[in-house]
C-alpha positions as CSV (number, residue, x, y, z in Angstrom):
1,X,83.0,106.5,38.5
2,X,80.2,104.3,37.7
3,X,78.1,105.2,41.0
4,X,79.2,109.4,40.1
5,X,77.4,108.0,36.9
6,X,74.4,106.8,38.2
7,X,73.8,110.0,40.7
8,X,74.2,112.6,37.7
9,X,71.8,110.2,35.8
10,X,69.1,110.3,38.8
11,X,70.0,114.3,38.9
12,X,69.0,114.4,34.9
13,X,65.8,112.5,35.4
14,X,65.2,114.9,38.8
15,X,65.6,118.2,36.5
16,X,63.5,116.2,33.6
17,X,60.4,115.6,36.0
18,X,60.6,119.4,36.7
19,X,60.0,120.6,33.0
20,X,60.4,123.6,31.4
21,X,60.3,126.8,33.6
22,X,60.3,127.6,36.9
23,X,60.2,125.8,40.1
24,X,58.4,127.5,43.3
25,X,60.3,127.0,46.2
26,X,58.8,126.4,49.7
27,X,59.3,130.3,50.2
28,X,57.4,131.3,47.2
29,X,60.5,132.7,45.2
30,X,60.8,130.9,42.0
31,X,63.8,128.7,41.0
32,X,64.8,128.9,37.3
33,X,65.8,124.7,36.1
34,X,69.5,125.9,35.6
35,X,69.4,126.9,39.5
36,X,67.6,123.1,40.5
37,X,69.9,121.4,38.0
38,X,73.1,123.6,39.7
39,X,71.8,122.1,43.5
40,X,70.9,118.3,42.5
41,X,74.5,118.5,41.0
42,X,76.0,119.7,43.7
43,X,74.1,117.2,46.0
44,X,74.9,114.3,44.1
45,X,78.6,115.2,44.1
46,X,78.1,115.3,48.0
47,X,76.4,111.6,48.0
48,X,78.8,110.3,45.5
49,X,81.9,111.5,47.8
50,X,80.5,110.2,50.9
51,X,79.8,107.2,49.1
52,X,83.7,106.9,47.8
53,X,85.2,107.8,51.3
54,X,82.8,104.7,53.5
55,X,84.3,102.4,50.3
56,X,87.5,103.0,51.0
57,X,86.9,103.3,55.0
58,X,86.0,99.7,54.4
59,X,88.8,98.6,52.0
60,X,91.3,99.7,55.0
61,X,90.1,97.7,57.0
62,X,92.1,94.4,57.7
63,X,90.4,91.0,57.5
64,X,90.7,89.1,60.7
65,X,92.3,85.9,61.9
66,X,90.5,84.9,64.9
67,X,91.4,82.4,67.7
68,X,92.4,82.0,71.5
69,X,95.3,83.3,73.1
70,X,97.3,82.8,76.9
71,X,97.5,86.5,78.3
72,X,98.8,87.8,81.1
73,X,97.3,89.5,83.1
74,X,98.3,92.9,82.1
75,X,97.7,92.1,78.9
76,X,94.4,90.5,79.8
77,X,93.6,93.8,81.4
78,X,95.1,95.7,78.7
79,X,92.6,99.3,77.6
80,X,90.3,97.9,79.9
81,X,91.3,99.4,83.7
82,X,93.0,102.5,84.8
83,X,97.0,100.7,84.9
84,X,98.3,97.6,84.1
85,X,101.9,98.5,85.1
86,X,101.9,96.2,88.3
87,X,100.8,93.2,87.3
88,X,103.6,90.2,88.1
89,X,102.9,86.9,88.8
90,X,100.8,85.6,92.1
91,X,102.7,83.0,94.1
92,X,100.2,80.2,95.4
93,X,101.5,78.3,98.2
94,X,99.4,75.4,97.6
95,X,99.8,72.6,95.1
96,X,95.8,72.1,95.8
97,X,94.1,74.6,93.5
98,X,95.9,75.0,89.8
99,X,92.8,72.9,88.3
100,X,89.8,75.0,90.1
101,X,89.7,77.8,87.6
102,X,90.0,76.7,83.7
103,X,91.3,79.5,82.7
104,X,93.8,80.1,85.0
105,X,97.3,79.7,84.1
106,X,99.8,78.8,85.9
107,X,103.5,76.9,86.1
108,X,102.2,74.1,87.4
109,X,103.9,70.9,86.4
110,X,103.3,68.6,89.5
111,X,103.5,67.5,93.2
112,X,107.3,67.4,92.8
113,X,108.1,70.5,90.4
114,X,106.5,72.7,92.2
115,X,106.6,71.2,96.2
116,X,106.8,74.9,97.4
117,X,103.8,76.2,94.9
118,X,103.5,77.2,91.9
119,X,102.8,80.7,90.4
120,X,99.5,81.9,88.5
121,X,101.0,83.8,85.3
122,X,97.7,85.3,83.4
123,X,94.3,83.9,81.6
124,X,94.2,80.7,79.2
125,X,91.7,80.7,76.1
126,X,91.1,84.6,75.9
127,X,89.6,85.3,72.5
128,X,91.6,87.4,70.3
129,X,91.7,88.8,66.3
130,X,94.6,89.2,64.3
131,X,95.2,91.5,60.9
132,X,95.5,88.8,58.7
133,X,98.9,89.7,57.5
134,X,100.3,89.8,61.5
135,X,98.3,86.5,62.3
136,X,102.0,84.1,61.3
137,X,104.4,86.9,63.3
138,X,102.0,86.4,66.1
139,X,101.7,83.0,66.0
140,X,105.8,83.2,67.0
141,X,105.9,85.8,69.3
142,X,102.7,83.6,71.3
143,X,103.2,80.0,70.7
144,X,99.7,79.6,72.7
145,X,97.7,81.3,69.9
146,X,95.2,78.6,68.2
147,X,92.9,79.6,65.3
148,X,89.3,79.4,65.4
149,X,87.2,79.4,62.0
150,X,84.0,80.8,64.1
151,X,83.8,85.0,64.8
152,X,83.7,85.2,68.8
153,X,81.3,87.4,70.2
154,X,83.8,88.9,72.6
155,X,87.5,89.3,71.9
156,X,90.8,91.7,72.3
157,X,92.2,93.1,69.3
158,X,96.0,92.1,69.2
159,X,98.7,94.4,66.8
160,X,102.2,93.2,66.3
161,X,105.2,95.5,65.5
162,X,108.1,93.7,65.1
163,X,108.7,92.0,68.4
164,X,106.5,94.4,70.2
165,X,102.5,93.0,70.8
166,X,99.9,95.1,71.9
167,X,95.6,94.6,72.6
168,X,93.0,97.2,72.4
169,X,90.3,97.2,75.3
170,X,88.0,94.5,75.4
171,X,85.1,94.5,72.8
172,X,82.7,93.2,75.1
173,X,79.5,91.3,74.6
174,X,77.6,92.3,77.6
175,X,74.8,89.2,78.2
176,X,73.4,91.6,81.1
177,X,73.5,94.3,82.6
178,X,72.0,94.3,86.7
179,X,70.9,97.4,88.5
180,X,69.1,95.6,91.5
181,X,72.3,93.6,93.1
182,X,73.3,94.9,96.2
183,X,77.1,95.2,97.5
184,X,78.4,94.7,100.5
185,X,82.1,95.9,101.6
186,X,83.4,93.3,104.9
187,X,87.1,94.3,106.4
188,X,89.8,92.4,108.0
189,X,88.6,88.7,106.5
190,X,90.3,85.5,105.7
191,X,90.8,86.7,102.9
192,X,92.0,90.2,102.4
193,X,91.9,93.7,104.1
194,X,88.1,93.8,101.9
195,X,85.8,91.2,100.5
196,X,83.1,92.9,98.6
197,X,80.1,90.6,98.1
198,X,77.9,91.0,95.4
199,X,74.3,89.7,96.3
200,X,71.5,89.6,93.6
201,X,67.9,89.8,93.9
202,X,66.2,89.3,90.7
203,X,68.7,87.2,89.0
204,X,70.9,84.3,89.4
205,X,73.5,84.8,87.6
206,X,76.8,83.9,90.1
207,X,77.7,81.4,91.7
208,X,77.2,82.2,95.4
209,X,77.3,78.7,97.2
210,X,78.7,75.4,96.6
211,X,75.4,73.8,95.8
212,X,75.2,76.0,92.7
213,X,75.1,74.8,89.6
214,X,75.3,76.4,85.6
215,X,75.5,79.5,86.6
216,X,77.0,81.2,84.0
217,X,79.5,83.3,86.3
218,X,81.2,80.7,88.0
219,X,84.7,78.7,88.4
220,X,85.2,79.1,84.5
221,X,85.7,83.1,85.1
222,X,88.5,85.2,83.2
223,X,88.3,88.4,85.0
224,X,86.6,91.1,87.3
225,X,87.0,94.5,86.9
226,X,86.0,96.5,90.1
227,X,84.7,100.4,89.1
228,X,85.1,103.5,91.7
229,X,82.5,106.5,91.2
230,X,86.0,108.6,90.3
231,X,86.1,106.3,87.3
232,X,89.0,104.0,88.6
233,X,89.3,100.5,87.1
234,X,91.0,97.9,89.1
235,X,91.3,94.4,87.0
236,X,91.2,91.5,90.0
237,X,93.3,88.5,89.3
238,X,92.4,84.3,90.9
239,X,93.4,83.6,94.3
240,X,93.8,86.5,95.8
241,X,90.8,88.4,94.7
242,X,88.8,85.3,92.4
243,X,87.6,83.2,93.9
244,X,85.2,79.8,93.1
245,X,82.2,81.2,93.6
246,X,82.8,84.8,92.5
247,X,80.4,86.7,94.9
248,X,83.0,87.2,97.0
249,X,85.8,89.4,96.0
250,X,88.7,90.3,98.2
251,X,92.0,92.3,98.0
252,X,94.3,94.1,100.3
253,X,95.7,97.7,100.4
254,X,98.7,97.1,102.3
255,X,102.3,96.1,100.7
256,X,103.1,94.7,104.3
257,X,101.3,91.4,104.4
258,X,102.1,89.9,107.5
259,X,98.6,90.3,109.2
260,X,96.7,88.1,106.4
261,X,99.1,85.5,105.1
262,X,96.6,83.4,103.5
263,X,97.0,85.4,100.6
264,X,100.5,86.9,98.4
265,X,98.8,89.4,97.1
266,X,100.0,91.2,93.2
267,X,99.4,94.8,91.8
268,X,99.0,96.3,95.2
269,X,99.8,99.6,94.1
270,X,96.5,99.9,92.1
271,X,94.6,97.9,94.5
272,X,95.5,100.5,97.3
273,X,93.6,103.2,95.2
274,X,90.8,101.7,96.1
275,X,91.4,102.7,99.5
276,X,88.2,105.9,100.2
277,X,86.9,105.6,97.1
278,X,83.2,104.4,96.2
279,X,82.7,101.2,94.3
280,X,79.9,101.7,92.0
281,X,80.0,98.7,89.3
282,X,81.5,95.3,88.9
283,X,82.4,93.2,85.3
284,X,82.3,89.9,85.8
285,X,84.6,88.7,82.3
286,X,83.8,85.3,80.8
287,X,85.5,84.2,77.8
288,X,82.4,85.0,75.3
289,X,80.1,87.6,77.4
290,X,80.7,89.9,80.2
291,X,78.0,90.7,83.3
292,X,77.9,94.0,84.6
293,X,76.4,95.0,88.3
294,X,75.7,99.0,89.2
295,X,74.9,99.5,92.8
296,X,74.6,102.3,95.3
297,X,78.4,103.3,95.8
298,X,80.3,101.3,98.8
299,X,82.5,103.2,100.4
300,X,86.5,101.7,101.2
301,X,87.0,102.6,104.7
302,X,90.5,103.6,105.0
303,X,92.8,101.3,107.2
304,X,94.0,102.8,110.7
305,X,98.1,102.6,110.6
306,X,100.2,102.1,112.8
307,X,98.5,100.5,115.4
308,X,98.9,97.1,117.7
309,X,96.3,96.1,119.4
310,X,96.0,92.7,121.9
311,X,94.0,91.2,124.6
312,X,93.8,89.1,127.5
313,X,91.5,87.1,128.2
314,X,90.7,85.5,132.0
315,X,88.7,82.2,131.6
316,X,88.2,82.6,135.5
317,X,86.8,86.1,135.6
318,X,85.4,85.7,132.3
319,X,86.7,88.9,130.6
320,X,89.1,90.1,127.9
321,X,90.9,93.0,128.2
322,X,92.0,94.9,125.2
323,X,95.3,97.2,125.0
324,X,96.2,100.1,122.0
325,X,92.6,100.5,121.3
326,X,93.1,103.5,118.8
327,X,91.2,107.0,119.3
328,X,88.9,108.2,116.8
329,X,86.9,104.8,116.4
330,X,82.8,105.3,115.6
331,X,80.0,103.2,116.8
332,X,82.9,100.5,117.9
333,X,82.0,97.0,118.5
334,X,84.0,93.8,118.8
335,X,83.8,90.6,117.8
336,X,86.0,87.5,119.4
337,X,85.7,83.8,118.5
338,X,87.1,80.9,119.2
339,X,88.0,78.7,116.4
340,X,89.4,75.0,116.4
341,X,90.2,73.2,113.3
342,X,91.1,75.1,109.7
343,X,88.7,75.6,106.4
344,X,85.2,74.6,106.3
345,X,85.8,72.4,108.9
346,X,86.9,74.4,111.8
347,X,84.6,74.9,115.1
348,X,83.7,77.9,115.8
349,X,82.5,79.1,118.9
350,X,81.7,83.2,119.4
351,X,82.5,84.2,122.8
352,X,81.6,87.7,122.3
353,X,79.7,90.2,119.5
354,X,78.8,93.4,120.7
355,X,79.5,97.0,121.5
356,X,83.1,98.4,122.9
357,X,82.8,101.2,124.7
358,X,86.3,100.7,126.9
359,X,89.0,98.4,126.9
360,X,87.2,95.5,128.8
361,X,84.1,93.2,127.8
362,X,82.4,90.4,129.5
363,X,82.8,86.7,127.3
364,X,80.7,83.9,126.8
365,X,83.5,82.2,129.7
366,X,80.7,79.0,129.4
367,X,80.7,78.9,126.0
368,X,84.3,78.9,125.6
369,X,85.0,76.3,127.9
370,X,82.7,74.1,126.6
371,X,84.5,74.2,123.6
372,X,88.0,73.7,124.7
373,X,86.8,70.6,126.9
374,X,84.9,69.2,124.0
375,X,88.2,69.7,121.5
376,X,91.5,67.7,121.9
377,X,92.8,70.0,119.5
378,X,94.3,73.4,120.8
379,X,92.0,76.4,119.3
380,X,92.5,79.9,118.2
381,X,91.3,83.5,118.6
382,X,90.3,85.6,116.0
383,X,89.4,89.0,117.4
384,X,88.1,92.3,115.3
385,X,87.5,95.8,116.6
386,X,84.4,97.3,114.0
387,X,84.1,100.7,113.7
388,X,82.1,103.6,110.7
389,X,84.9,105.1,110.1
390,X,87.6,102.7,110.0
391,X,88.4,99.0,108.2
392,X,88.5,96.2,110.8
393,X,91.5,96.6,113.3
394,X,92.5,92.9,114.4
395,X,93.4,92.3,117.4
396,X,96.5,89.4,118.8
397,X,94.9,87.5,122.1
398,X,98.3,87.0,124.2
């Protein structure tokens, strides 16, 4: 009541500075001081409600208990992407890599515990903020929340209902956003049906070798979110789509696995939407900011089903020859190599990188024995059909 004072006072002293009379309004038709008296009124009851409803706007609001929080993913990805129904937990088979990514969490206990692998359950130190009077009932229902006494600058809302928890989207602190970047879409790698690279121009901001060092999008990652031009949001999870040096992002579209068995691959049901769709935007999520890249859409070539293709190759004659080459290929090429030795180690020789215009090609048969004879170790092929229309096709050498 005492601000509804003040405004009737400041509409007295308004009508007081007018005097005795008449007022001439901007239109030249005159105002008698009950009629400016009447407005000011009715304008200061206007202030003095808007006044009382941002006062109690504000007194709703709940004070905050901040701190960090072990999410999985879905809950990571919660508000954020278009689904987070098929998130589950990504099998590693490696005991090598649960101490590469800092805020990756896993099951890892040791060498012993977890012989066969372990599995990578969601994202360690997320910032979250609690309603003050849910911040004890949360602290039961996730014995990994710790307070902080700082106000992050990025951070999940979390509500608790009974047993039930949920998060709002992300409120991000974006530290930049890029519009030079440019993406690139490679099929059929090591690493997935796709690896979409993202390579900067102007800025610096990933880490894109191993030589690289404080970048500020680098091993210490949370999340990516990968953005079609339809407006579909795919949240990417470590080791199958993360990687170390977070250029590189790769996922498959495929439930059946067999032809890339590098990677076990989670949430395929959302990743396989990517499948003809453009990618126009990448989030790279860190704990307390978030990077965004726009680029010229990149379109997900679809994969070609149902198909089994091999070759032959004659050291002798120096030729392979290539069976179940699909129909419907455009601008085909193929690339063979011979590879001895695994990782960043491995030998690689090409034996062939050019055009397919039939079902035989002419190798490098120098090349390639060269590089058996120079080997005690037995190599391998890896063999790709290319084509504009379609992902890689690979192709088993018999």
């Amino acid at each position: 009541m005492r601000k509804r004072s003040i405004l009737m006072a400041l509409a007295i002293a308004t009508v007081s500075m007018v005097g005795c009379g008449s007022v001439e309004a901007a239109s030249g038709d005159q105002q008698t001081e009950t009629e400016v008296q009447a407005e000011v009124e009715v304008q200061a009851t206007d202030e003095t409600t808007q006044i009382d409803e941002e006062e109690t706007a504000k007194e709703a609001e709940p004070n905050y208990v901040y701190g960090t929080a072990t999410l999985t993913y879905a809950e990571f990805y919660s508000g954020d992407v278009s689904s987070t129904e098929s998130y589950d937990a990504v099998s590693s088979a490696t005991t090598k890599k649960f101490e590469i990514f800092p805020n990756m969490n896993t099951d890892y206990v040791d060498e012993t515990t977890n012989a066969e692998g372990y599995n990578i359950l969601g994202v360690k130190n997320v910032n979250v903020a609690v309603p003050e009077n849910q911040a004890d009932a949360y602290a039961k229902l996730n014995d990994s929340f710790v307070r902080t006494e700082d106000v992050p600058s990025q951070y999940k809302v979390v509500s608790v209902d009974g047993d039930n928890v949920q998060y709002s989207a992300t409120i991000f602190n974006v530290a930049a956003t890029v519009t030079d970047a440019k993406a690139e879409l490679l099929t059929g790698t090591n690493w997935g049906d796709y690896q979409l690279n993202i390579l900067e121009d102007s800025t610096a901001y990933i880490r894109s070798s191993r030589d690289d060092e404080g970048n500020p999008i680098s091993a210490d990652i949370e999340g990516i979110i990968v953005e079609t031009a339809s407006g579909l949001k795919v949240g990417m999870e470590h080791l199958q789509s993360i990687w170390v040096m977070p250029y590189e992002i790769s996922f498959n579209i495929e439930a059946d696995n067999t032809h890339n068995t590098r990677v076990q691959f989670d949430n395929i049901s959302e990743l396989s939407k990517l499948e003809k769709e453009e990618i126009v935007s990448v989030t790279f999520i860190n704990q307390n900011d978030a990077y965004v890249y726009t680029f010229d859409p990149v379109y997900v070539k679809p994969v070609y089903r149902d198909v089994e293709v091999t070759a032959t190759i004659d050291e002798k004659a120096g030729t392979m020859t290539l069976s179940g080459v699909p129909e419907g290929l455009e601008n085909t090429t193929l690339s063979a190599t011979y590879i001895v030795g695994k990782g960043h180690d491995a030998v690689r020789t090409v034996i062939y990188d050019g055009a397919l215009s039939g079902e035989n090609v002419d190798i490098d048969a120098k090349a390639l024995s060269e590089a058996k004879s120079s080997q005690a170790e037995e190599g391998s092929y890896s063999v790709a059909i290319s084509s504009d229309n379609y992902a890689n096709i690979a192709v088993t050498v018999k």
